[in-house]
N, C-alpha and C positions, 0 to 999 in steps of 0.2 A: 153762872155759879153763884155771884152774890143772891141771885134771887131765890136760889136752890137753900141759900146758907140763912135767909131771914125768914123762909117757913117753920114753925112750927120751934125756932131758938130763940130765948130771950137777946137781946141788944149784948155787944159781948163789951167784956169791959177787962179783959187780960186776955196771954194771949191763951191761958189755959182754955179756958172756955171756947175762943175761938177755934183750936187744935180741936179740942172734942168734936166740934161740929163738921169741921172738916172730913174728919175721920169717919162720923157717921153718912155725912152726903158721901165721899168714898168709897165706901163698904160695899157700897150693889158693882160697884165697877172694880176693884181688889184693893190690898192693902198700901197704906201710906207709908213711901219707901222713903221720901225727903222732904222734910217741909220749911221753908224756909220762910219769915215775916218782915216785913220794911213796914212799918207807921210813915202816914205821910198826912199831910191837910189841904183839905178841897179849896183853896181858896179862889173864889171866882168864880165858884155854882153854888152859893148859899153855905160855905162854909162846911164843917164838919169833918168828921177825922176818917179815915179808911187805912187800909192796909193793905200794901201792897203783896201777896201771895205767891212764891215760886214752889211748886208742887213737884214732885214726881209718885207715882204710882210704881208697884212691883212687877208690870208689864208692858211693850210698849202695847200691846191690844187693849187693854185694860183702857190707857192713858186715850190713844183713840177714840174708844169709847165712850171716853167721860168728854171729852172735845168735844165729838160729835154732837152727843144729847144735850148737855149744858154747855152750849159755846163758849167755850173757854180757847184762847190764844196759845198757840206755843212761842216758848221761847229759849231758842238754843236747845237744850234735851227737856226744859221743865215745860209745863203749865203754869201760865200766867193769870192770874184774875187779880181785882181790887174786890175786897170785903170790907163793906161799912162797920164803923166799929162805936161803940156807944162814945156822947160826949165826958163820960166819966171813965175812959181807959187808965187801966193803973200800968199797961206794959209796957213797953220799948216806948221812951221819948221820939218826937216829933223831931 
C-alpha cells in the first residue's frame, strides 16, 4: 500500500492530503468506510516519520480485495499498513 500511496502523490505533509490519497488508491476496490491515522518515527532505519494506517472499506470483498493486490495486513476487522509521511508533517504529533 505504501507503495500504491507514493506513485504519482506528492510527499504528504497533513493528514488531509494523506486521507485524499488513501481514498483515491481505494476507489478501484470501494468506498472508505473508516480511517483511522497514528504518526509514529522510524527510528533505527534512517529515521523518518510514517503513519501508521487502520483502514476499513464498505465491504468485506472489497477489503479482500485491496489485501490481496496491495499486500496490506489485517488487523482485527481493519487493514493495516504504514504510510511514509513527509519530514515537514503539520498533523497529529509524534
Amino acid at each position: 500500500m505504501n507503495q500504491a500511496l507514493k506513485s504519482g502523490f506528492q510527499p504528504f505533509q497533513d493528514e488531509e492530503t494523506l486521507r485524499y490519497a488513501i481514498d483515491m488508491v481505494c476507489a478501484k476496490y470501494g468506498k472508505v468506510k473508516s480511517l483511522q491515522m497514528f504518526p509514529a518515527s522510524r527510528d533505527g532505519r534512517g529515521g523518518g516519520r510514517q503513519c501508521l494506517c487502520l483502514l476499513q472499506l464498505d465491504s468485506p470483498e472489497a477489503q479482500a480485495a485491496l489485501r490481496q493486490e496491495l499486500k496490506v495486513s489485517k488487523y482485527g476487522g481493519d487493514l493495516a499498513f504504514v504510510a511514509d509521511v513527509d519530514e515537514k508533517w503539520t498533523g497529529q504529533s509524534y
